[in-house]
C-alpha positions as CSV (number, residue, x, y, z in Angstrom):
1,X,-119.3,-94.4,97.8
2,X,-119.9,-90.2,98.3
3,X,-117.3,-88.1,99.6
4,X,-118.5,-84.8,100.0
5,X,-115.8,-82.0,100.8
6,X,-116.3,-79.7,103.8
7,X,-113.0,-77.5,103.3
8,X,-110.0,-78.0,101.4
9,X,-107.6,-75.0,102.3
10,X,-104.1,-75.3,103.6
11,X,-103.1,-74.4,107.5
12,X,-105.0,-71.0,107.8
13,X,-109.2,-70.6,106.9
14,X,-110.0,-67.9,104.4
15,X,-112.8,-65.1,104.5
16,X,-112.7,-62.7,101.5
17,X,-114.4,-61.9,98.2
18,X,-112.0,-64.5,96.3
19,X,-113.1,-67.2,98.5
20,X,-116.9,-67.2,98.0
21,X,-117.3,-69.3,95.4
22,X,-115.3,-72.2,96.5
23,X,-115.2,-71.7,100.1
24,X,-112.2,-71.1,102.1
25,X,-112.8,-73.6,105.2
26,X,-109.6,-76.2,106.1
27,X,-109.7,-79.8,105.0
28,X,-112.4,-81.9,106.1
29,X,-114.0,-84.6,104.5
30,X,-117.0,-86.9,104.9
31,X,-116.8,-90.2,103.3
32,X,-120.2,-92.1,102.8
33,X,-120.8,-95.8,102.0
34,X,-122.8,-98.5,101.9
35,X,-119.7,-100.4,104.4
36,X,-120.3,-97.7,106.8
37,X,-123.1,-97.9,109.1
38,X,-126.0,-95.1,109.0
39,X,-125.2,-94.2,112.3
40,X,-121.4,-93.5,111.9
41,X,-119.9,-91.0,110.4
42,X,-116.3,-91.3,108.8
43,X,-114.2,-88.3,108.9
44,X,-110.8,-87.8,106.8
45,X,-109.4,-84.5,109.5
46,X,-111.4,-81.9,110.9
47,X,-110.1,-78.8,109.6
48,X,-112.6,-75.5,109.9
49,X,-114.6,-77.4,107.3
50,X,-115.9,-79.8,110.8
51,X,-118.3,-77.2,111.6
52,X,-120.6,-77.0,107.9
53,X,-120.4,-80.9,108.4
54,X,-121.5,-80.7,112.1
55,X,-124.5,-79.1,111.0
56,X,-125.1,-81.4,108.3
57,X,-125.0,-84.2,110.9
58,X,-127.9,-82.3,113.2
59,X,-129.9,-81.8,110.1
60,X,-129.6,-85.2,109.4
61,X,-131.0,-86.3,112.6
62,X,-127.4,-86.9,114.1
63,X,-125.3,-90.2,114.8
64,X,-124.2,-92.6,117.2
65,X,-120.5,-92.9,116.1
66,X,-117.7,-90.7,114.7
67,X,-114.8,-91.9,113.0
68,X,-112.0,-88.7,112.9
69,X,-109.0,-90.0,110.5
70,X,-105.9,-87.0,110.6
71,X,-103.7,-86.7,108.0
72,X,-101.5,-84.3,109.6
73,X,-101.5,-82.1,112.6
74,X,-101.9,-78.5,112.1
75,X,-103.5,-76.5,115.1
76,X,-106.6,-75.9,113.1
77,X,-107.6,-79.5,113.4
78,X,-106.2,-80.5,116.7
């Protein structure tokens, strides 16, 4: 399994100096696994941190299935 961490900021996205090295997206997370097929992605919320993954996706030649898992409810994921 590979979980790979798109955001992991509270309610409200961060852009300054103090985030740059760790990034200052909201939670999002792609979990990868040999149970999951190669044409789904799994997707623990969808925080700011949705739109880096996005991308990854289209780089990646895209997929046939998403799988969006919330957590909670703030307006940044809904």
């Amino acid at each position: 399994m590979k979980v790979k961490l798109y955001g992991t900021r509270g309610s409200v996205p961060v852009a300054n100096s103090k985030s740059v090295q760790f990034g200052g997206n909201t939670t999002c997370v792609r979990v990868m696994s040999d149970c999951i097929p190669e044409s789904m992605a799994l997707i623990i919320d969808a925080g700011t941190g949705f739109v880096p993954l996005s991308n990854d996706i289209l780089q990646e030649g895209g997929i046939e299935e998403t799988l969006i898992l919330f957590t909670h409810y703030h307006h940044d994921h809904t």
